[in-house]
C-alpha positions in Angstrom: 43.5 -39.7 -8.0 44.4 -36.3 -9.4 41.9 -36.7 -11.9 38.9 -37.5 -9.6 39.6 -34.2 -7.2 40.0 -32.0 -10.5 36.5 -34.0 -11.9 34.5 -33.5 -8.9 35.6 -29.6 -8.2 35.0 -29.2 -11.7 31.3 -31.1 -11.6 30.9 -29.1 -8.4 31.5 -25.5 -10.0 28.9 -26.8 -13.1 26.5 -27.2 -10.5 27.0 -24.3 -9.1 26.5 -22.3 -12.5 23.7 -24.5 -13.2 21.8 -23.5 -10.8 23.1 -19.7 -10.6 21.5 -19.8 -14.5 18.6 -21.3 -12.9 18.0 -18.7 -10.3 18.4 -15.9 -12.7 16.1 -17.5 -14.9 13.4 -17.7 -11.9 14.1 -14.3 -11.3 13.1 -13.4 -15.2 10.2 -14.7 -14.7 8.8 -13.4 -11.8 9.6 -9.9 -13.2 7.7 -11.1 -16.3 4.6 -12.2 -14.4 5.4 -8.9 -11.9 4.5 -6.8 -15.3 1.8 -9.2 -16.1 0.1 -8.4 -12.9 0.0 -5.0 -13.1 -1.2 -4.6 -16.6 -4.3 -6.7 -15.8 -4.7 -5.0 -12.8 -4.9 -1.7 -14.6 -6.8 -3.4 -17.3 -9.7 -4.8 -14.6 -9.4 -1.3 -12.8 -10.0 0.7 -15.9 -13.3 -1.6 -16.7 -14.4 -1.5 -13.7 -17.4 1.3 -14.0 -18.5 -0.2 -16.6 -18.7 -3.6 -15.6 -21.5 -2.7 -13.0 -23.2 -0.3 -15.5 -22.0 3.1 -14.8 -21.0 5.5 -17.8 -18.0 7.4 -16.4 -15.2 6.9 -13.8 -16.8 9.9 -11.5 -20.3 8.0 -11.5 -18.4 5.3 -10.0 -16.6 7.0 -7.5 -19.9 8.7 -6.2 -22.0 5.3 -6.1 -19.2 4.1 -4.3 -18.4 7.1 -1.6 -22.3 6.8 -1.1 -22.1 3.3 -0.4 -19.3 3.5 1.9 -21.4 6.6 3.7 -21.0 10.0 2.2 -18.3 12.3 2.0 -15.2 11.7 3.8 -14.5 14.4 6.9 -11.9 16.9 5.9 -8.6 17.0 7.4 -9.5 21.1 7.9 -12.7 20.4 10.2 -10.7 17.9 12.2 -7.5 20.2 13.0 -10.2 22.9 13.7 -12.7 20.9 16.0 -8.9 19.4 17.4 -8.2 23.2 18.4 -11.1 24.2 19.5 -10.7 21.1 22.3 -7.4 21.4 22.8 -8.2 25.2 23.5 -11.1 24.7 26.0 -8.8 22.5 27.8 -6.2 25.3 28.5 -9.0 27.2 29.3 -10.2 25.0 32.0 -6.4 24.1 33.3 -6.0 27.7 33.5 -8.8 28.2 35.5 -8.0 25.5 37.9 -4.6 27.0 38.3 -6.0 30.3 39.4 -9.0 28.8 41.4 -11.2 30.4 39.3 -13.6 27.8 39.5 -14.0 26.9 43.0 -16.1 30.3 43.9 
């Protein structure tokens, strides 16, 4: 009977490193196709211009910002326009505060 509780712990800790190799292994190899992955993606992203004809990286980006509709707005004008409303507003709460605007 001894020998049947010792067999089974032991077959019960193989298992367990069995399948502890396994998962380590499975982790290997999703870090190997991980780095796969991103070296084809650079590899595609690199070709890229030149698999729809153009001859340098910033040709490509132009089409492309011309396709999607011009230049993007600046951060500058849109903190200045954001001022310039937010200033008008203080303006006009100011006013009604005073009762500048009711003569």
């Amino acid at each position: 009977m001894l020998a049947l509780i010792c067999y089974s712990s032991f077959y019960k800790r193989t298992m367990l490193t069995e399948k502890i190799k396994e998962l380590e292994a499975a982790k290997a190899k999703v870090e190997e196709l991980e780095q796969k992955i991103v070296a084809e993606r650079a590899a595609e992203l690199t070709g890229l211009p030149a698999s729809f004809g153009f001859e340098s990286v910033a040709a490509f980006v132009k089409a492309v910002r011309a396709a999607a509709g011009g230049k993007p707005v600046k951060r500058r004008k849109v903190r200045k326009a954001a001022k310039k409303a937010k200033k008008k507003q203080q303006k006009k709460k100011k006013k009604t505060r005073t009762g500048e605007d009711h003569r």
